[in-house]
C-alpha positions in Angstrom: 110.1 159.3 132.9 107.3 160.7 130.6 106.4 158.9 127.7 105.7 162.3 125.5 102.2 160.7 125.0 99.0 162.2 125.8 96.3 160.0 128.0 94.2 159.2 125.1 97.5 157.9 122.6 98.4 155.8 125.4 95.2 154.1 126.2 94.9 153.1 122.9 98.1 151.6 122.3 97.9 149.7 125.6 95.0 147.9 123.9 96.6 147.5 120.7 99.7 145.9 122.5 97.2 143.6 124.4 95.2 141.9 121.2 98.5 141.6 120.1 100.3 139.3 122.9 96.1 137.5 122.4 96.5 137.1 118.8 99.8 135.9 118.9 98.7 133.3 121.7 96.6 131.8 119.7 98.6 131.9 116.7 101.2 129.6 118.7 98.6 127.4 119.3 96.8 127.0 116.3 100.8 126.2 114.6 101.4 123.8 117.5 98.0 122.3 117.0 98.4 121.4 113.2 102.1 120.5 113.8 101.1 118.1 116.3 98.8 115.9 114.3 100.7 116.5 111.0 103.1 114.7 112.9 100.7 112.3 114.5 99.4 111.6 110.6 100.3 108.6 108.7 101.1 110.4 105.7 104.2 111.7 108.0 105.1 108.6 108.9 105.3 107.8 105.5 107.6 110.3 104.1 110.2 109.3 106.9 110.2 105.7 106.2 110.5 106.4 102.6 113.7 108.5 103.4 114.9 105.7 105.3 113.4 102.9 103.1 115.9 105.4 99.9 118.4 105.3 102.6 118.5 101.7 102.9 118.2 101.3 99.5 121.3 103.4 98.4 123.3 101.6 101.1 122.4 98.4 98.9 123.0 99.3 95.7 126.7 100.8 96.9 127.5 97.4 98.8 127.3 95.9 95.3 128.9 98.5 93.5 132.4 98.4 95.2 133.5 101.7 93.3 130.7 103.3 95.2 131.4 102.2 98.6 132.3 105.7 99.5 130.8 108.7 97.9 128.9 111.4 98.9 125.3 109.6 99.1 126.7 106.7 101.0 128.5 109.3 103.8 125.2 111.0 103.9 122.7 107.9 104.1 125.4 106.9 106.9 124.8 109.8 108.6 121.1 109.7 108.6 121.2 106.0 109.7 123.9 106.5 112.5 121.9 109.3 113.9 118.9 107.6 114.2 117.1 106.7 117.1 116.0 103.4 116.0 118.2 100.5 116.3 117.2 98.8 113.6 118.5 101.7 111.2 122.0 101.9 113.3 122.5 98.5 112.8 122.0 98.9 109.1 124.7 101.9 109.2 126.9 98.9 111.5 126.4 96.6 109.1 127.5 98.6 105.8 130.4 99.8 107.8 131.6 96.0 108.4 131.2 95.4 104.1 133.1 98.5 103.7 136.1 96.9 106.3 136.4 93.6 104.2 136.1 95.3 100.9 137.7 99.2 101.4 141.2 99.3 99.4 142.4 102.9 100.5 142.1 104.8 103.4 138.6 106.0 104.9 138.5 109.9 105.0 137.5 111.1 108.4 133.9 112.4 107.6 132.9 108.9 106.9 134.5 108.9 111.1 132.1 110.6 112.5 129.2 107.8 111.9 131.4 104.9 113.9 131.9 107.3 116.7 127.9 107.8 116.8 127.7 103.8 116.3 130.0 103.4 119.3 127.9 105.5 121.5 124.5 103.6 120.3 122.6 102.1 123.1 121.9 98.6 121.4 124.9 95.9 122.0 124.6 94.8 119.0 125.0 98.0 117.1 128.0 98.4 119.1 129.5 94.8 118.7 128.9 95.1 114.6 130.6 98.5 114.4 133.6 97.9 116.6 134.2 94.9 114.7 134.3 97.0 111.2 136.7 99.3 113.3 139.1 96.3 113.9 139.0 95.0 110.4 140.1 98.9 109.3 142.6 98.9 111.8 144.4 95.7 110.8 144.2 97.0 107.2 145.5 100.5 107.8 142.2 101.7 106.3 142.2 104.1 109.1 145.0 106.8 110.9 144.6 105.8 114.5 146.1 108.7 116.0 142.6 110.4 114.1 140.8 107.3 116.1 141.7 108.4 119.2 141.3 112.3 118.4 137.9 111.6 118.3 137.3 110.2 121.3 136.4 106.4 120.3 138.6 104.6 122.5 136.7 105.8 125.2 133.1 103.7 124.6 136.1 101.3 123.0 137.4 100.6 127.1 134.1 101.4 128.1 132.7 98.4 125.9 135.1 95.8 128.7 132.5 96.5 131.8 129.5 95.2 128.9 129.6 91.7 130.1 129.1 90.3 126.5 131.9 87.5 125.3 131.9 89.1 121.8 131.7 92.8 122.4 134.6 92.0 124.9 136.8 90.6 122.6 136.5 93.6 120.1 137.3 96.2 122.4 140.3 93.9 123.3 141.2 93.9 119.7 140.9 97.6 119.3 142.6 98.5 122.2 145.5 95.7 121.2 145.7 97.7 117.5 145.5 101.5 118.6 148.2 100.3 121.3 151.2 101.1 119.2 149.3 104.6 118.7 151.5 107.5 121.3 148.4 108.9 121.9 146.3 106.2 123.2 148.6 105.9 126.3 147.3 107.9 128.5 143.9 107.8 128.3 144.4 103.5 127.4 146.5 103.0 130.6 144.6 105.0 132.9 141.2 103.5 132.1 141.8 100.2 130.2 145.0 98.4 131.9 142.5 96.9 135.2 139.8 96.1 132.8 142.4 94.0 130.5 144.1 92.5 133.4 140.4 91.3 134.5 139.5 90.0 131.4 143.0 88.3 130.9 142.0 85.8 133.7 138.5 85.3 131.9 137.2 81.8 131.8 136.3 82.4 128.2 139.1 81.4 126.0 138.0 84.0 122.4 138.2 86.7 125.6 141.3 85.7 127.8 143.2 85.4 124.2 141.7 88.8 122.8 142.8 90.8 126.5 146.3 88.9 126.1 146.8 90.0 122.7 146.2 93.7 123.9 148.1 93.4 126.8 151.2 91.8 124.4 151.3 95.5 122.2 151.6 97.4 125.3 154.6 95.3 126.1 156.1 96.9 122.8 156.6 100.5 124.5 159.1 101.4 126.8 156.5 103.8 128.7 153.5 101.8 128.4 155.6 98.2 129.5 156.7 100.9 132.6 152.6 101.2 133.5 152.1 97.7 133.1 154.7 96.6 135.3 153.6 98.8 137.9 150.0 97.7 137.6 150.9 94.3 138.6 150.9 92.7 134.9 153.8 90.1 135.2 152.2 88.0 137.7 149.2 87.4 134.9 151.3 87.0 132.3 153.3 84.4 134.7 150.1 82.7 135.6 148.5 82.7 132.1 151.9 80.2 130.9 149.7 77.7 132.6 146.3 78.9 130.2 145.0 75.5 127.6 144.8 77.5 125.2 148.3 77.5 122.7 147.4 81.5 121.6 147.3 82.7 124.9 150.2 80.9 125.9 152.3 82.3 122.8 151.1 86.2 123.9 151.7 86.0 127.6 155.2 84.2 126.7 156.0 86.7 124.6 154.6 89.3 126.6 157.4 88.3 129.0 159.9 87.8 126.6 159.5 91.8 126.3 159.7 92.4 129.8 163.0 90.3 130.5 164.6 92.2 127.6 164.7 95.1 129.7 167.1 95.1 132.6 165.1 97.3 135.1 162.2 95.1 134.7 164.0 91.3 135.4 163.6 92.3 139.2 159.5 91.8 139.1 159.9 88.7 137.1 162.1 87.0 139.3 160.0 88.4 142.4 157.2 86.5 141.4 159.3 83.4 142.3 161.8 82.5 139.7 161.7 78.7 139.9 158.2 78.9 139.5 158.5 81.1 136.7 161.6 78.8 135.4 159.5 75.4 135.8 156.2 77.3 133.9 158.5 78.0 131.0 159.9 74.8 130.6 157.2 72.9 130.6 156.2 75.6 128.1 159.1 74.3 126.2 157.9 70.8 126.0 155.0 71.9 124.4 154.0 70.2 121.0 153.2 73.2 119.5 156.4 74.3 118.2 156.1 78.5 118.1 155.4 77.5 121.8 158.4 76.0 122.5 160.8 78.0 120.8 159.3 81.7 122.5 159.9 79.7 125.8 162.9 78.7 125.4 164.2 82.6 124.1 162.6 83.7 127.8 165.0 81.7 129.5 167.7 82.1 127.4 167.0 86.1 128.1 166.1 85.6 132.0 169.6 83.4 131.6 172.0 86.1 132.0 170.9 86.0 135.7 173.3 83.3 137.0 170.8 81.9 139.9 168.6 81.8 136.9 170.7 78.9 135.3 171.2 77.5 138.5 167.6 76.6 138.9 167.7 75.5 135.4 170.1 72.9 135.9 168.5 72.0 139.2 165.0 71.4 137.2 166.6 69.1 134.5 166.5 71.9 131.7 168.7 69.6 129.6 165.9 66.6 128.0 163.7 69.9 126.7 166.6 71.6 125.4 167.7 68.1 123.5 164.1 67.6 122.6 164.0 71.2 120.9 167.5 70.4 119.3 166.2 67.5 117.6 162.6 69.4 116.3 162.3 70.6 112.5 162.1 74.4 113.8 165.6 76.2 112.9 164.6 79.2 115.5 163.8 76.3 118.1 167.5 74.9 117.1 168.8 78.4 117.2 167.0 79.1 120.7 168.0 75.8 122.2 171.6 76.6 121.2 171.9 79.4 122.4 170.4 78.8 125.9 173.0 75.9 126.3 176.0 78.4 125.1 175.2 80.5 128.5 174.7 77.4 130.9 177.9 75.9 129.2 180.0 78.9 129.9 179.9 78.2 133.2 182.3 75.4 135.1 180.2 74.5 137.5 177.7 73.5 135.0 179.6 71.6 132.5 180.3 68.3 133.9 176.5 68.1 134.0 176.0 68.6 130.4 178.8 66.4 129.1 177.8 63.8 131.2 174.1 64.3 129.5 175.8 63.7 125.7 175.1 67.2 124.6 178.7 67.3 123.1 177.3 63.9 121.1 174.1 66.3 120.4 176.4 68.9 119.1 178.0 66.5 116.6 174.4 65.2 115.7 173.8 68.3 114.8 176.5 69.2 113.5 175.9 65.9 110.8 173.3 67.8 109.7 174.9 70.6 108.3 172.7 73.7 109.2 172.9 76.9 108.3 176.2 78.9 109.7 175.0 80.1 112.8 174.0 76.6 114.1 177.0 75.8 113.4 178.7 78.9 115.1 176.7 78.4 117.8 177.7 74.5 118.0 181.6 75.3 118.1 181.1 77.8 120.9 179.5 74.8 123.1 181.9 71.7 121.9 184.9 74.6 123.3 183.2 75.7 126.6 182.6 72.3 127.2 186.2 71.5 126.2 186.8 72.6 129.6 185.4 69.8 131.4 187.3 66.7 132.8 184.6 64.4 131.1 185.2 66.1 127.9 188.2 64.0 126.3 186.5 60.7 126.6 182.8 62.2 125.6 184.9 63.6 122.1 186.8 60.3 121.4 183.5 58.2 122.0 180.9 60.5 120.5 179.9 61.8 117.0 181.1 65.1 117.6 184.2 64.9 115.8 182.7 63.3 112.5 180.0 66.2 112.9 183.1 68.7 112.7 184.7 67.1 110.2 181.3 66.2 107.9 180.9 70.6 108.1 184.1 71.0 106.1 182.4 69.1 102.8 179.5 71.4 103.1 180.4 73.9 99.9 177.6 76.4 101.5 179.5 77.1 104.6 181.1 80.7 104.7 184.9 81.1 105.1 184.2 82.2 108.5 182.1 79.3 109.6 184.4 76.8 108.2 187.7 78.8 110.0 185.9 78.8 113.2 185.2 74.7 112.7 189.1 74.6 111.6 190.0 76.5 115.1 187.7 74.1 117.5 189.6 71.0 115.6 193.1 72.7 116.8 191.8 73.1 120.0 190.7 69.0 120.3 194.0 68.0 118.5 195.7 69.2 121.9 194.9 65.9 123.1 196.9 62.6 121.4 193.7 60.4 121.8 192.2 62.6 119.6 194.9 63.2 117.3 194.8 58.9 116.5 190.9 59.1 116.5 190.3 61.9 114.3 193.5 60.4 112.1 191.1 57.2 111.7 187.9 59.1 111.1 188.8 61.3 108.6 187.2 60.5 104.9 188.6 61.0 101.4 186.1 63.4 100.6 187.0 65.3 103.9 191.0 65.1 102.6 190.1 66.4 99.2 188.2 69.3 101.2 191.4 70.3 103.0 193.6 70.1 100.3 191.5 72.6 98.1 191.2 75.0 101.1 194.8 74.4 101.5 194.7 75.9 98.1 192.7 78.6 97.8 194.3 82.3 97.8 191.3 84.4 98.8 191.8 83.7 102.7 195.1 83.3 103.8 194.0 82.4 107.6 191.7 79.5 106.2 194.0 78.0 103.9 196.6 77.9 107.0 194.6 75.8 109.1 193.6 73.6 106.9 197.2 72.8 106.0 198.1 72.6 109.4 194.9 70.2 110.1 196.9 68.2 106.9 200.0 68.2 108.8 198.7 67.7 112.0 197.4 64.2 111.3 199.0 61.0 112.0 199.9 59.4 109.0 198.9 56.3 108.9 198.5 53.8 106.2 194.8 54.5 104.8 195.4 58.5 105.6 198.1 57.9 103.1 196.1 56.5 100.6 193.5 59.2 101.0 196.5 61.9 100.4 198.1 60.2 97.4 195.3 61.7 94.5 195.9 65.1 95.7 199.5 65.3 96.4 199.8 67.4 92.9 197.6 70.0 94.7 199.8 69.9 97.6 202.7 70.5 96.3 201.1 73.6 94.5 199.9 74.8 98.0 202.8 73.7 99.5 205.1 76.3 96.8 203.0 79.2 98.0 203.3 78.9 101.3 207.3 78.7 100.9 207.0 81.7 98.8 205.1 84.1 101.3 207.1 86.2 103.6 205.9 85.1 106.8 207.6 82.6 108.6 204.9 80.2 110.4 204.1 79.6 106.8 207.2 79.0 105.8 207.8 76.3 108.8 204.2 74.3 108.0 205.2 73.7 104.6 208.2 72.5 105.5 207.0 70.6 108.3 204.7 69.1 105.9 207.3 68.0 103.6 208.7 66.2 106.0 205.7 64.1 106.9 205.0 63.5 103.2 208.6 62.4 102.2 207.9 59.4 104.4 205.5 58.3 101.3 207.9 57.1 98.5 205.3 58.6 95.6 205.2 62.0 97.4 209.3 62.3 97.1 209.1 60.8 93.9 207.1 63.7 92.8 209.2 66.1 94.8 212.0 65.3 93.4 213.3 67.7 90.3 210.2 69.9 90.7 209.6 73.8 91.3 208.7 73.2 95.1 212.3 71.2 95.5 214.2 74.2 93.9 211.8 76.5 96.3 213.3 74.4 99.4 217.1 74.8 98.2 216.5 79.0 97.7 215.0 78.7 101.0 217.9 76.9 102.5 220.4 79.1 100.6 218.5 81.9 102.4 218.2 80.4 105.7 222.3 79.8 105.7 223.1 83.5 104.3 220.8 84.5 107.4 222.3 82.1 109.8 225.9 83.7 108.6 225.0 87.1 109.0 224.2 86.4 112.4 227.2 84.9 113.2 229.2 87.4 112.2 227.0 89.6 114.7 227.5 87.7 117.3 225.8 89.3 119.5 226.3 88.9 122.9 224.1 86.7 125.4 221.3 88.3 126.9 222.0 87.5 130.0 225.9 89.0 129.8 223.9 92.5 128.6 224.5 95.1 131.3 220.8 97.7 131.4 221.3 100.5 129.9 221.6 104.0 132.6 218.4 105.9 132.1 218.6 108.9 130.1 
């Protein structure tokens, strides 16, 4: 198409166009010529290290000024620092970020993020072992949101840090991954590209790095969906092995690890897969352990893996029973607690409780008992002594042992709940089945424990308690010294002793008069009877019984066997 120009217009703006591109040529090289050795010139040089020199020196004066730890000038000396390409500088940035992580009192804003995330991705070690170590200070500390941690990408070079080969940059990324566990959002990216890499490092020969990859692998045992991964990544065997580590941390994460995993019923198939007496023999020699956290996490494994019934037989077949006393007799309450418990599901089974009997854990149960622990030791203690009641050893292990003085020695304890000292009243019934025990538990009973009685005997506010300890009362053979023991208090009796003929209901009723006639053997106790409010009680009483018994006769109903059934309607 025509350009509308005539030959002579053209020609010269051809040539115009053409010193133009040649000026412009050399323009660009002139500016890249003076560029290049303005930036070649010391004086350069110079302003940049005196940024970075101001930089340095900003960073300084805000470490010791804690109210200046983050303001604008630090975030954007960070920046500058972070960004750089010189390692020495990073570090600097690394290293203010680690003051900030022991000092920082609130929570770090996520502009002051974006400088760890360029840290992370620095190509110095170092750099990355200082700032992943101010990133697990601020997780511990809250001083960060982790789901905002993993938003921005940092677990990646976080997981990526566990292929490093360094002990120490290792055992940070452990750490992080551990803390940003808990965090829903780490899962996926965490399991898919850190679980292998933990596992790995879990079977490390160094111990700060086997017990950092434990630790990790322990908070994913907290989630449902993440134990799910774990289980299916072949975790448990590691955690089963690692019982066996020398060092006590490790040993208290992978135990608790599998605590985790027993508690959930789907899972107890790959623990007990991996070869439950091996399993059962790791965790009781686990048990044995002299560190006592140890011990007692041990101890709730099996007492979880328990409910498994071959589990407890392997238990039994391995001698559980000297750790279990040996855990019994420790200063831990939760290794008391744990131990109990364990021997409450072995116990509950027959086949097992010859065995323990004929071990003296009925004579640990008083021992402990003696003690007078809180109320669920002592809960837990009554539920043994009657499962065991079942066995034909039982009778002779009571009547010999300290179990009934441990019973009895619970009932002066004035911290014991109504409820605890009921359930103690009810496994005393149960044992005074037996005669032998009746006479021995007749002889062993103190005056302190008779006063005991007799005010619970008393008391109004639970009608249940104050039964059965009247009926213990009654119950006893009364011998000479019991006697004695019983003459102080037979004021309260009788005041105990008028309610219970008063109330409505008849088993009452019939243990205080059942009582009165074991005390009107004692020529002080009918002495005192005699003229009193409780002797009037007993003649109303009769008076009522013989109106009733009258009434009745002149029912007379007929026999029930000479009662013809009645035709269906």
């Amino acid at each position: 198409m025509a350009s509308g120009f005539c030959n002579r217009c053209t020609r010269l703006l051809r040539e115009f166009a053409a010193r133009l591109r040649s000026f412009w040529r050399e323009l660009e090289f002139k500016v890249r010529e003076v560029f290049g050795y303005i930036v070649h010139c010391n004086c350069f040089r110079n302003t940049l290290e005196r940024k970075n020199h101001q930089d340095l020196s900003s960073l300084h004066l805000m470490c010791e000024d804690e109210t200046q730890l983050i303001s604008t000038g630090s975030f954007q000396a960070l920046s500058r620092l972070a960004g750089s390409e010189n390692a020495d500088l990073q570090m600097a940035a690394a290293m203010y970020y680690l003051h900030i992580s022991h000092h920082l009192k609130s929570t770090l804003e996520q502009p002051f993020m974006e400088p760890i995330m360029a840290l992370l991705l620095s190509a110095d070690l170092d750099v990355q072992k200082t700032i992943s170590l101010a990133l697990v200070n601020l997780l511990i500390k809250n001083n960060v949101c982790r789901e905002l941690v993993i938003q921005m990408g940092m677990l990646v070079p976080v997981v990526e840090m566990f292929q490093s080969g360094d002990a120490a940059a290792q055992s940070h990324s452990c750490a992080c991954v551990a803390l940003l566990a808990s965090s829903g959002s780490s899962a996926d990216v965490l399991l898919v590209d850190g679980i292998f890499p933990l596992l790995a490092l879990a079977k490390s020969y160094d111990p700060a790095l086997q017990q950092n990859a434990t630790w990790a692998l322990l908070h994913l045992t907290q989630s449902d969906w993440s134990m799910r991964i774990l289980c299916q990544a072949g975790a448990v065997p590691v955690l089963v092995l690692l019982l066996q580590s020398s060092d006590s941390e490790v040993q208290f994460y992978s135990c608790t690890a599998l605590c985790n995993v027993a508690a959930v019923q789907e899972h107890r198939p790959k623990l007990l897969a991996v070869g439950g007496r091996y399993l059962c023999k790791s965790l009781l020699t686990l048990m044995s352990s002299s560190v006592q956290k140890n011990a007692v996490q041990a101890c709730r494994c099996l007492q979880t893996l328990a409910q498994n019934g071959l589990i407890q037989d392997q238990l039994m077949e391995l001698d559980c029973v000297p750790p279990l006393k040996a855990l019994l007799r420790s200063s831990s309450p939760a290794g008391v607690e744990a131990a109990l418990t364990l021997l409450s599901a072995l116990s509950a089974l027959p086949p097992h409780q010859d065995v323990l009997v004929s071990e003296g854990i009925l004579g640990e149960m008083g021992q402990l008992l003696r003690q007078r622990g809180s109320g669920s030791v002592v809960m837990l203690g009554c539920r043994i002594i009657t499962e065991l009641w079942g066995s034909c050893l039982a009778e002779q292990a009571v009547v010999d042992g300290p179990c009934l003085p441990g019973l009895l020695g619970v009932l002066e304890s004035p911290s014991m709940s109504d409820e605890t000292l009921l359930q103690v009243m009810l496994v005393l019934h149960h044992l005074l089945t037996r005669d032998a025990i009746r006479t021995k538990l007749s002889a062993t009973v103190t005056p302190e424990q008779i006063s005991r009685l007799v005010q619970l005997s008393e008391q109004t506010r639970n009608p249940p308690l104050a039964y059965n300890s009247a009926a213990l009362i009654c119950n006893f053979h009364m011998t000479e010294e019991l006697v004695r023991s019983l003459r102080p208090h037979y004021a309260a009796a009788c005041r105990y002793l008028l309610l219970f003929l008063r109330k409505k209901e008849v088993k009452f009723q019939q243990l205080g008069i059942a009582t009165i006639v074991k005390l009107k053997t004692d020529g002080d106790f009918s002495s005192l009877l005699a003229g009193s409010e409780l002797e009037d009680q007993i003649w109303k009483l009769q008076v009522q019984t013989e109106e009733t018994r009258q009434l009745l006769e002149m029912i007379q109903p007929p026999s029930p066997s000479s009662v013809s059934p009645r035709p269906p309607q």
